[in-house]
Legacy VTK file of the C-alpha trace (Angstrom):
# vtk DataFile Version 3.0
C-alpha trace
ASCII
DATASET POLYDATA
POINTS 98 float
17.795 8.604 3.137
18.397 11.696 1.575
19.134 10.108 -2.220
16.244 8.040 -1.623
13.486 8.752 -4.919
10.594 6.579 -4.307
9.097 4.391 -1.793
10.332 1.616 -3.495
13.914 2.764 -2.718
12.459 3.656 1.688
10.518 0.588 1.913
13.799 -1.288 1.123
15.847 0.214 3.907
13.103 -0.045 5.882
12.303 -3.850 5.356
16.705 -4.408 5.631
16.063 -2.906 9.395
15.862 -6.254 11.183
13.539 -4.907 14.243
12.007 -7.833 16.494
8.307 -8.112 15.939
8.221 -4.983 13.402
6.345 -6.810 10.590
4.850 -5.622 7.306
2.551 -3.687 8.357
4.673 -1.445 9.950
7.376 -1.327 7.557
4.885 -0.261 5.029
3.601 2.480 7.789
6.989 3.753 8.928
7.806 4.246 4.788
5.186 6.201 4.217
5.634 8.472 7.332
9.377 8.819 5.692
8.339 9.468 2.485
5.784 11.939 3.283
8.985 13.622 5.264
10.421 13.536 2.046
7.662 14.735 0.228
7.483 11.388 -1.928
4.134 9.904 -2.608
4.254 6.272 -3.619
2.423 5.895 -7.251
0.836 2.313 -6.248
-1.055 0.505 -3.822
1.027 -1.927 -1.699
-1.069 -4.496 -0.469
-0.461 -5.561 3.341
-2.860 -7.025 5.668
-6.068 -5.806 5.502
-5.609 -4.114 2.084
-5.111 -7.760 0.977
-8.514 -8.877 2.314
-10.206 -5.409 0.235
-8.058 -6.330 -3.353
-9.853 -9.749 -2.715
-13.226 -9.058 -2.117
-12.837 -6.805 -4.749
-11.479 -9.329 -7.279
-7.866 -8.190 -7.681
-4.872 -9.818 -7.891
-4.233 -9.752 -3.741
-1.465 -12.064 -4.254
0.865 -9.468 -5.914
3.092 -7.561 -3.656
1.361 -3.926 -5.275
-0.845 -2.995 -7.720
-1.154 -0.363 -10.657
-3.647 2.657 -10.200
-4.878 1.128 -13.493
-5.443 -2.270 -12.286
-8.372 -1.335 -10.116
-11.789 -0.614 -11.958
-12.455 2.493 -13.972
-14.409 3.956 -11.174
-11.613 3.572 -9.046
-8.899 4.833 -10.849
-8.992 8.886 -9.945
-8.175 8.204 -6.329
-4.541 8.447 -5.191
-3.385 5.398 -4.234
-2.937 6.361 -0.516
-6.692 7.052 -0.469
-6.970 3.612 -2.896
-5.438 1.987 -0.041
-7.568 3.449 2.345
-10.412 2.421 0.658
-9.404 -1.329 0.528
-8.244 -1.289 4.227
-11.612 0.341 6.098
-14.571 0.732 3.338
-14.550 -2.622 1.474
-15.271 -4.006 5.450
-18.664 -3.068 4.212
-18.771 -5.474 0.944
-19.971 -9.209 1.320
-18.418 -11.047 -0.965
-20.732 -13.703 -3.026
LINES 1 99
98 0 1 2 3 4 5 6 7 8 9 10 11 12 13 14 15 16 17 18 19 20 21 22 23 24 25 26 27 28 29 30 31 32 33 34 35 36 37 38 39 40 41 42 43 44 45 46 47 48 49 50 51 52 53 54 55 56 57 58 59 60 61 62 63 64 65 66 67 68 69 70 71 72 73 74 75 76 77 78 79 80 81 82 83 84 85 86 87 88 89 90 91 92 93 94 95 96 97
């Protein structure tokens, strides 16, 4: 883990970890609690679960594995994407979508 740069690189080994019932949404968890070990921040928003359901009612591309900062809308776009993700997971609970 040590040579590891990116979350790209921890989510990886993480995912190659073959634990019974430890599905995406904990491999996405566990990599983030390494990388913040690590000090490494991932750049985009990696859509799991709920996040998935936000990115919808939102009209983005939910069906990609992540997305850019930039493809959210301009509004959007200053918030980190752990906070981006945040915001998808819990606050977009609040949004009907039409």
């Amino acid at each position: 883990m040590e040579k590891v740069n990116n979350i790209e690189e921890i989510l990886s080994i993480v995912s190659e970890c073959k634990v019974n019932a430890f599905g995406e949404l904990a491999i996405y968890d566990t990599s983030i609690r390494i990388g913040s070990y690590y000090v490494i921040k991932p750049t985009n928003v990696y859509l799991h679960t709920n996040v998935k359901v936000g990115a919808k009612k939102l009209r983005l591309d939910f069906r990609k594995k992540k997305l850019k900062i930039d493809d959210f809308h301009i509004e959007l776009q200053s918030m980190p994407s752990l906070e981006l993700e945040d915001f998808l997971c819990i606050d977009t609970n609040k949004f009907k979508v039409s």
